[in-house]
N, C-alpha and C positions, 0 to 999 in steps of 0.2 A: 414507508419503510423501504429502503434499498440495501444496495449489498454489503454499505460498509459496517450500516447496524447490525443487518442479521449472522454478518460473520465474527465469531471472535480469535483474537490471534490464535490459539489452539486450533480453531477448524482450519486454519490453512496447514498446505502440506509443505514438507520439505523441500519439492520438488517447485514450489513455487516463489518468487521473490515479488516486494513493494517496490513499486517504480513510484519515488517522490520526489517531485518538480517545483522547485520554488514560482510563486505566483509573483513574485519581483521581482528578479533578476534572471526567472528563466531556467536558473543551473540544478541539476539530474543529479541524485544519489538516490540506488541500489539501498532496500534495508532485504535483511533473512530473517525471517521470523523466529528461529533460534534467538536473535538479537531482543527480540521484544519480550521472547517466555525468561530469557534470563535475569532478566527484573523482575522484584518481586510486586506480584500481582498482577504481573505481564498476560497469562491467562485467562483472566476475567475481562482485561478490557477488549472492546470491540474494535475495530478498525477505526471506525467513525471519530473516536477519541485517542486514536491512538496518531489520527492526522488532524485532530485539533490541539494538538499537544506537541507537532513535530514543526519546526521553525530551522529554517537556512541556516548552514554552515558557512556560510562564504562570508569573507571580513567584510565585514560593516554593512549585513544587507538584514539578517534576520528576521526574514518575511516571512508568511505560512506556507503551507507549504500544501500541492493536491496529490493524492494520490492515486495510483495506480496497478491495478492486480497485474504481474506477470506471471505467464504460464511457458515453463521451459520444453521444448520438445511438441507440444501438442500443439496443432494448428486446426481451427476448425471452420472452413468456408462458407457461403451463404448457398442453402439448401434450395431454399423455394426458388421459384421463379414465374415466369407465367407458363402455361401449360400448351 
């Protein structure tokens, strides 16, 4: 189990957006999860199927597509180190 099953579109917040990158041809489009709840039954699905369901925009490429959590604002660096 990873993050994209255990979260479903409703658990993310506004403040954050999907970074989804075509596995073919490479090209970035931005989703807001306003976009996913305004469908119905937008809320129930999880991430996981909501990027096995999402396929390239760009003429004549319609490839799958991977996704990725964006977090606006908040930056969080690597803690540990050696001591």
């Amino acid at each position: 189990m990873n993050w994209k099953t255990s979260l479903r579109a409703g658990d993310v917040g506004a403040e954050q957006r999907l970074e989804l990158s075509c596995r073919k041809c490479g090209a970035v489009r931005y989703l807001e999860p306003a976009a996913i709840l305004a469908r119905r039954g937008g809320d129930q699905l999880s991430l996981g199927q909501v990027e096995a369901r999402a396929r390239c925009t760009q003429r004549g490429c319609k490839g799958m597509m991977r996704m990725m959590l964006v977090r606006k604002g908040e930056a969080s660096g690597f803690v540990g180190g050696l001591a």
